[in-house]
C-alpha positions as CSV (number, residue, x, y, z in Angstrom):
1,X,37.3,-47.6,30.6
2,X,40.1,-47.5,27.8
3,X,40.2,-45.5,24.3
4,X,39.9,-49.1,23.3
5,X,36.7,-50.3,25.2
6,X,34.9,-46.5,24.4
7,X,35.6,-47.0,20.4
8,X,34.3,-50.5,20.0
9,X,31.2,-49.8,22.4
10,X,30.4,-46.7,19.7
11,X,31.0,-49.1,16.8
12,X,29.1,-51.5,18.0
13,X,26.0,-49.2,18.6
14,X,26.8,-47.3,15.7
15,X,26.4,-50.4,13.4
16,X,22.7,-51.7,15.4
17,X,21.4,-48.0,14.7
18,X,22.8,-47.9,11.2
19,X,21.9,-52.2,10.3
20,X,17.9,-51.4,11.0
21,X,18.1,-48.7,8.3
22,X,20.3,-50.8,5.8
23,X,17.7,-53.5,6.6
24,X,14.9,-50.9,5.6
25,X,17.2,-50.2,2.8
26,X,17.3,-53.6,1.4
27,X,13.6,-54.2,2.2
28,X,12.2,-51.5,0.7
29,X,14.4,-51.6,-2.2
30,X,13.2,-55.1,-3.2
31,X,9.3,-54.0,-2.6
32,X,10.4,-51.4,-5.2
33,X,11.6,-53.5,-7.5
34,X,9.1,-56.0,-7.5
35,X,6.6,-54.0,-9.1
36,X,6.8,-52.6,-12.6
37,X,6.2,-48.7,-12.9
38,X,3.9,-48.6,-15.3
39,X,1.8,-50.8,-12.8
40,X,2.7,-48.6,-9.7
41,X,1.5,-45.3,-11.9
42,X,-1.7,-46.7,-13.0
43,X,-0.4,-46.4,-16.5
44,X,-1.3,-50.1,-17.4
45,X,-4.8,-49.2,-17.3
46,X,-4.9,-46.2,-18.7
47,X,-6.0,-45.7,-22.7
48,X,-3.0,-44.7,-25.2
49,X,-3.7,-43.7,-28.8
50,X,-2.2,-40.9,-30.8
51,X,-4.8,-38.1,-31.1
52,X,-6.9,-37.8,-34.2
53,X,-5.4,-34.6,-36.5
54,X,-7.3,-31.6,-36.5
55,X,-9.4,-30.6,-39.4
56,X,-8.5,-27.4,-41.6
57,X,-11.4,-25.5,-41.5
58,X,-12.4,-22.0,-39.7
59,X,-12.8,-22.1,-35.7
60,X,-13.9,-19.6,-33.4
61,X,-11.5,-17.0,-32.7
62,X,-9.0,-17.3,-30.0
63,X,-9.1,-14.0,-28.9
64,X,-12.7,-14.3,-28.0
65,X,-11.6,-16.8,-25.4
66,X,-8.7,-15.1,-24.8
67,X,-10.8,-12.4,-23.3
68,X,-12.8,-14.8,-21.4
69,X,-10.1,-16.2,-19.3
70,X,-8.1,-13.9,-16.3
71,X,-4.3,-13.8,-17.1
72,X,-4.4,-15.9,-20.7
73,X,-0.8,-17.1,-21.2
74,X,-1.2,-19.5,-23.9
75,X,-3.9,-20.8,-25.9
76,X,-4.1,-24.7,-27.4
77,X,-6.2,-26.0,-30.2
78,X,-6.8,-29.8,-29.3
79,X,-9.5,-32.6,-29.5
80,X,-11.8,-33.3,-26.3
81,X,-13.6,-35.9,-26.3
82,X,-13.9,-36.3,-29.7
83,X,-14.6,-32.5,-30.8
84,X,-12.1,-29.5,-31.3
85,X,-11.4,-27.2,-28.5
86,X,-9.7,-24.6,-27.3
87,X,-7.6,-24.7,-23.8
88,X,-7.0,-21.6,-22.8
89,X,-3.7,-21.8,-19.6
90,X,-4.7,-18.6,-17.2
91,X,-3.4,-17.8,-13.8
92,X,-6.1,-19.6,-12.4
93,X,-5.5,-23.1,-14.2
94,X,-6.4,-24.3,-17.3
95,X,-10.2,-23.8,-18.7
96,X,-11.7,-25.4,-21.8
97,X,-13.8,-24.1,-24.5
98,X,-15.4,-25.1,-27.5
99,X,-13.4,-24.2,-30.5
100,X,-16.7,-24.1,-32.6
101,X,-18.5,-21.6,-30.7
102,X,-16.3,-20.5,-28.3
103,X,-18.6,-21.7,-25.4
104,X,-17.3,-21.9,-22.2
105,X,-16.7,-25.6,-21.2
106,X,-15.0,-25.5,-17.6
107,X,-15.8,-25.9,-14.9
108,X,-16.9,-29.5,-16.5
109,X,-20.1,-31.1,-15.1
110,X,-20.1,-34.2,-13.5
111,X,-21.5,-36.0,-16.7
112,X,-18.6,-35.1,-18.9
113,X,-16.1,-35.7,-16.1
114,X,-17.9,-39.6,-15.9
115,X,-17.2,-39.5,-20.0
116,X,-13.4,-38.6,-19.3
117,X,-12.7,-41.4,-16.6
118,X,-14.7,-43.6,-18.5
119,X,-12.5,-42.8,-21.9
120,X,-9.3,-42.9,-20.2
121,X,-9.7,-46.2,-18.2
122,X,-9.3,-49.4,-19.9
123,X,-9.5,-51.6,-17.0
124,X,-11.9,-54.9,-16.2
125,X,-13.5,-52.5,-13.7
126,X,-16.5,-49.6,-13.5
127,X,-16.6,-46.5,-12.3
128,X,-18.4,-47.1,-8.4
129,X,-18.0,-43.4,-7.2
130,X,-17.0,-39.7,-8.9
131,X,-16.6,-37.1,-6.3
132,X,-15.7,-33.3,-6.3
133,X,-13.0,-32.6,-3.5
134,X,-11.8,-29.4,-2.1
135,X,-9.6,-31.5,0.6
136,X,-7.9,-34.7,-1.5
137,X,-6.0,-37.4,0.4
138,X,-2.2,-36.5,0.2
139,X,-2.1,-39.4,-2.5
140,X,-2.9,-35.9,-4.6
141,X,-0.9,-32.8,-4.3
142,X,-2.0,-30.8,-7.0
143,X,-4.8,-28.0,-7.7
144,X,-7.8,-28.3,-5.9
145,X,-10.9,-29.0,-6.2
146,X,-10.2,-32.3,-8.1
147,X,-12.8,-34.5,-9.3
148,X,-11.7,-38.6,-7.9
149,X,-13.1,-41.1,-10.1
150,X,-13.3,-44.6,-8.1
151,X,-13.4,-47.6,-9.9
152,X,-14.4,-51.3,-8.3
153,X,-11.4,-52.9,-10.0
154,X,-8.8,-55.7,-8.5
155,X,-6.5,-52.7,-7.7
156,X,-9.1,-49.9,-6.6
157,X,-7.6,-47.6,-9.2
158,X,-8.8,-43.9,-8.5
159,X,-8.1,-40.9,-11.6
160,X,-7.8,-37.3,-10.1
161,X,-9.6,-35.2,-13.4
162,X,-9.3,-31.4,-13.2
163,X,-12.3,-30.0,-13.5
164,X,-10.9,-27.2,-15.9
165,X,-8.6,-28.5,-18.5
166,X,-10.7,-32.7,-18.1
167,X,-7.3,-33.8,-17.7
168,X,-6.7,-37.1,-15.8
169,X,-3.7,-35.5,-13.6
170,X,-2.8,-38.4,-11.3
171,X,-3.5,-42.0,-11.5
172,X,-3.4,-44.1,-8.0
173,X,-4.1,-47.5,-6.7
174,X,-3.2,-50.1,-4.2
175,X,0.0,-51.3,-5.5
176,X,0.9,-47.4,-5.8
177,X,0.3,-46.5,-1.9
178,X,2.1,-49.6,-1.3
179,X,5.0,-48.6,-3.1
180,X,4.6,-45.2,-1.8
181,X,4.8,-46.2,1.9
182,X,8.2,-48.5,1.3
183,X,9.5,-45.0,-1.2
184,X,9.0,-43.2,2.1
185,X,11.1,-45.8,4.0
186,X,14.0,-45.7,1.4
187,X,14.5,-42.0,1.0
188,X,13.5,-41.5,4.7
189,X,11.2,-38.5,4.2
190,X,8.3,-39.0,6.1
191,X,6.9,-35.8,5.8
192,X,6.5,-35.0,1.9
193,X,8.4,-38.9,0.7
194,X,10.6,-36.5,-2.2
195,X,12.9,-34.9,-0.1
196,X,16.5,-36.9,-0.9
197,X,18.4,-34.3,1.4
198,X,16.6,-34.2,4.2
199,X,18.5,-33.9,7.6
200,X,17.7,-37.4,8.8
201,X,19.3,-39.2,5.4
202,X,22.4,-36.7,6.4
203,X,22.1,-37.4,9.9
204,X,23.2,-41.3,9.1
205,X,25.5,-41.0,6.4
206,X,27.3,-39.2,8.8
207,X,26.8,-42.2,10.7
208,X,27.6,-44.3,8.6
209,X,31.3,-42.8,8.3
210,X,31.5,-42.1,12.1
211,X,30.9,-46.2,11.6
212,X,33.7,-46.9,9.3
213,X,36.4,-44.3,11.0
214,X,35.5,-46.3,14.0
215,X,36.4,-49.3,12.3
216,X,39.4,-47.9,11.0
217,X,40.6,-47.1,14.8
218,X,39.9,-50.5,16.1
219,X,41.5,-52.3,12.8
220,X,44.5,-50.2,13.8
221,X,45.0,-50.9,17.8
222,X,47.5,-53.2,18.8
223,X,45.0,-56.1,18.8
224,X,44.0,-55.3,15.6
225,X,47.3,-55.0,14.0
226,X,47.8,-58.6,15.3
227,X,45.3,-60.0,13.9
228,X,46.3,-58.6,10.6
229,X,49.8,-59.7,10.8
230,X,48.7,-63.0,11.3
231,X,46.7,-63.3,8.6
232,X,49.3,-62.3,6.7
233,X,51.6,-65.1,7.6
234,X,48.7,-67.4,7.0
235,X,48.2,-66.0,3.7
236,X,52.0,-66.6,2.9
237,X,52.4,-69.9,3.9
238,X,49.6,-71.0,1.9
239,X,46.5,-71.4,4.5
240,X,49.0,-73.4,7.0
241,X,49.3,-72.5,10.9
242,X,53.0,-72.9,12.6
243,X,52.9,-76.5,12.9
244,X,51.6,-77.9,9.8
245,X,47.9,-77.8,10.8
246,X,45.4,-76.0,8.2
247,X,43.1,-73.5,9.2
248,X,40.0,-74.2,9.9
């Protein structure tokens, strides 16, 4: 077997391995682009309005909740549901209080956490399930336990609430895992699907130049070199073969 044969056999396998990703590429590049982001993050059914100011007038003190809370590291005055409060960021997470009192709000009880899906979700649907979960899906990678608000909608929207702060942390839905799957597929991490440098993208864009340096080596060989020289003439003598004939 020649230099010749071996290069073009590695080219040739080189380019099926390398055209199914490309394909994936393309594939999953249009599924991405089909759908608008503020659909995929759940963001079109989610309520958007500036908060309401904050009235001058005396509040509890912050120090009082301050003391309240293990590892305080910064203290927010904010509405809630309609009514001022205090959230208080600790090492724990965040924990709400009332900034009237200075009552403990957190951990919130499944009532107010119904009130804060309900306030934030602006859909055609209702609110079919509202769970407490100390093992999520992997749709949700942050602090657990979360509270998951369902709701029987076209989409299945689902709002992950902590039940601290009563903050909607993550929004999710159908057209979101869908676009998550086909993320996976494009950035080809399909362990965590946000790893960009992972050893398999590395792994073919080596590839992908071991592809083109093989080309380079067979565009070069005497057969090659032909072929371009003929060309060439082609070119030259205005898309005419020796003998008057064009190509065809």
């Amino acid at each position: 077997m020649t230099v010749g044969t071996v290069v073009q056999r590695l080219h040739l396998w080189a380019g099926v391995v390398l055209g199914i990703q490309v394909f994936l590429w393309m594939l999953s590049g249009v599924v991405m682009s089909w759908y608008h982001i503020d659909l995929v993050r759940g963001e079109r059914s989610a309520f958007s309005a500036l908060p309401p100011e904050l009235e001058a007038r005396s509040y509890a003190s912050p120090g009082g909740v301050i003391a309240q809370t293990d590892g305080a590291l910064e203290v927010t005055l904010l509405h809630f549901l309609g009514q001022p409060a205090y959230e208080v960021e600790g090492v724990s997470g965040a924990v709400l209080f009332d900034a009237s009192t200075g009552e403990k709000l957190s951990p919130l009880s499944e009532d107010v956490v119904r009130k804060v899906a309900e306030a934030d979700y602006v859909g055609d649907g209702t609110i079919k399930s509202l769970t407490l979960m100390d093992n999520p899906p992997a749709e949700y990678e942050g602090r657990r336990p979360v509270w998951r608000a369902d709701f029987n909608d076209v989409l299945n929207t689902r709002l992950y609430i902590s039940p601290g702060a009563g903050r909607v942390i993550s929004r999710r839905n159908n057209v979101w895992r869908l676009y998550d799957f086909f993320w996976m597929l494009h950035i080809m991490d399909y362990a965590d699907r946000e790893d960009f440098n992972n050893p398999i993208v590395k792994a073919f864009s080596a590839g992908g130049l071991f592809f083109a340096m093989t080309g380079l080596v067979m565009l070069v060989t005497s057969r090659g070199r032909r072929q371009i020289v003929s060309d060439v003439k082609w070119v030259l003598r205005g898309g005419r073969r020796q003998g008057g004939g064009e190509q065809k």
